[in-house]
Each structure stands twice: as C-alpha cells, then as structure tokens.
N, C-alpha and C positions, 0 to 999 in steps of 0.2 A: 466549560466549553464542550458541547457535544462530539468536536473532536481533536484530538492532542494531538500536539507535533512536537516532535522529539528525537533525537541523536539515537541511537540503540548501541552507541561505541565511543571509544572515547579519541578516537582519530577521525567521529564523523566521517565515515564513510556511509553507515545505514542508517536510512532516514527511515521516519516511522510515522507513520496515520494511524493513531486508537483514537477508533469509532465507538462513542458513550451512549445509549440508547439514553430519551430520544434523540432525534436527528434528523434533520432535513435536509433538500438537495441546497437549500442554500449555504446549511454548515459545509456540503462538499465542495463546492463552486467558494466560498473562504479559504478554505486549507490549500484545495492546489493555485492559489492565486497566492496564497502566503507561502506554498512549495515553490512558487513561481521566483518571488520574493529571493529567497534561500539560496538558490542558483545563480540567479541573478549578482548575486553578494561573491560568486567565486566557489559556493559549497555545494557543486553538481556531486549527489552522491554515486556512491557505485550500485548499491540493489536501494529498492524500498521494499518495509513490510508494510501492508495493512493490517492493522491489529481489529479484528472484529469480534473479536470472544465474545464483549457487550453489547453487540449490535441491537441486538433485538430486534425487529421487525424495521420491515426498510419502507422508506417512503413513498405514497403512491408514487405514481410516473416515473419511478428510478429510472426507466428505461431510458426516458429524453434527456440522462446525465451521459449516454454513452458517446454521442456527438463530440461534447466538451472534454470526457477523458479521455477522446481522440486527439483531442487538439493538445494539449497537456503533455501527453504519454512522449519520453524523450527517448528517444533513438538510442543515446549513450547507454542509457541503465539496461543492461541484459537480464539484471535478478530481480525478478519483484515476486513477493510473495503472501500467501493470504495464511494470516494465523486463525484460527480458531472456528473459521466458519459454522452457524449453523444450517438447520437442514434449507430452511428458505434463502438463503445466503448461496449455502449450495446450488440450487434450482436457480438460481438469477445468475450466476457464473456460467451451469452448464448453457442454457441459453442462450448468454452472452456471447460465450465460445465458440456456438453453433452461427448466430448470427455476424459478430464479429471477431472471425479469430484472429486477425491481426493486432486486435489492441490487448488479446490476452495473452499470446504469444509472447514465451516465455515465464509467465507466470505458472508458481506451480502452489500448492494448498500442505502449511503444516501446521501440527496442533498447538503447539507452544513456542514462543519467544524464542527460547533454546534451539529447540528442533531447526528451526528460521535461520537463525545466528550459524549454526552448524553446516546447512544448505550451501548457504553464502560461504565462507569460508571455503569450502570444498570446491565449490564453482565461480569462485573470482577468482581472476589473473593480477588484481593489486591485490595491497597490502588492505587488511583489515583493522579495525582496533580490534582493543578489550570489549567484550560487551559490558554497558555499564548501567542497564536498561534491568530493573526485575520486571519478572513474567509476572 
C-alpha cells in the first residue's frame, strides 16, 4: 500500500501517514477517508505525522488534493508534522503555505520519526505514549 497508517505510540495518540513512492492522489483521498474511519471509532488523535522520507516525486495535479485536505484537516489536532521531506515536497509545502496557510497552520517539518515524537511531546498538553513506531 502506497500508504501506511499506523499508531506512532502505544496510547495511540500519534497517528501516522508513510507515504511509499509510488503514489497517487487516490492513495491520499484512501488513507484520510480510513483517517476518517479511525476517528470516527473514538481514536481522534492528538498530532499527526506524515512520514514522506519515500515519497519520491508527487503526483501530477497534487495541487487539486488541497480542497479535500481542507475538508479533512480537524480543528482538534494542533500538531501535525512533516518527516523527511524532499526538495520537491518542500516547494509544494512552501507554496501550499503561501496559498493556503490555514490548512498548514500549525504544521511544522522534522527530519526523523524521533525528532516528530520529541516535537509532540514538548508541545502537547495530553499525555503521550511510548513511541513504538521505528524510523
């Protein structure tokens, strides 16, 4: 599956999107509709990461995904954050930022798993688990 979804703790508070190059906007429009799923169950987490270390190159018209991760993006979760990006990953964030900073707001960009876990931790007001996720 082009992209995992997975716990990052073991109290399930950090939810996780690793993006597996390749990848289409349909693998994205799956996962937050199975993010959707997860919540829906009672398991609103506190941050998400996206894990993109393996992205590789993003799919034409990513851009007409921004709509939908509007629609999706929950109010509750203040921490979301981007592991691994690369450089074009980068350029469609700043972009993104520039055009829509509301849906990035609050997002910020770390290099590893760890770094993420650490982030959260420091900037969450609940309780966290263990991380039980390797990098």
């Amino acid at each position: 599956m082009p992209i995992d979804i997975k716990w990052l703790d073991d109290l399930e508070t950090i939810f996780c999107y690793k993006v597996i190059f390749p990848w289409s906007l349909d693998d994205v429009y799956n996962a937050l509709n199975q993010g959707d799923v997860a919540a829906e169950q009672g398991n609103v987490p506190v941050a998400i990461v996206f894990d993109v270390k393996e992205a590789g190159m993003i799919p034409r018209s990513f851009m007409t995904v921004m709509r939908e991760l509007r629609e999706h993006r929950n109010p509750d979760i203040q921490l979301r954050v981007f592991v691994g990006p690369n450089r074009i990953i980068r350029l469609v964030y700043d972009l993104a930022n520039r055009a829509f900073p509301d849906l990035l707001e609050g997002m910020v960009i770390k290099e590893t798993i760890q770094e993420a876990y650490d982030y959260i931790v420091e900037n969450s007001t609940g309780d966290i688990g263990k991380l039980t996720a390797d990098d």
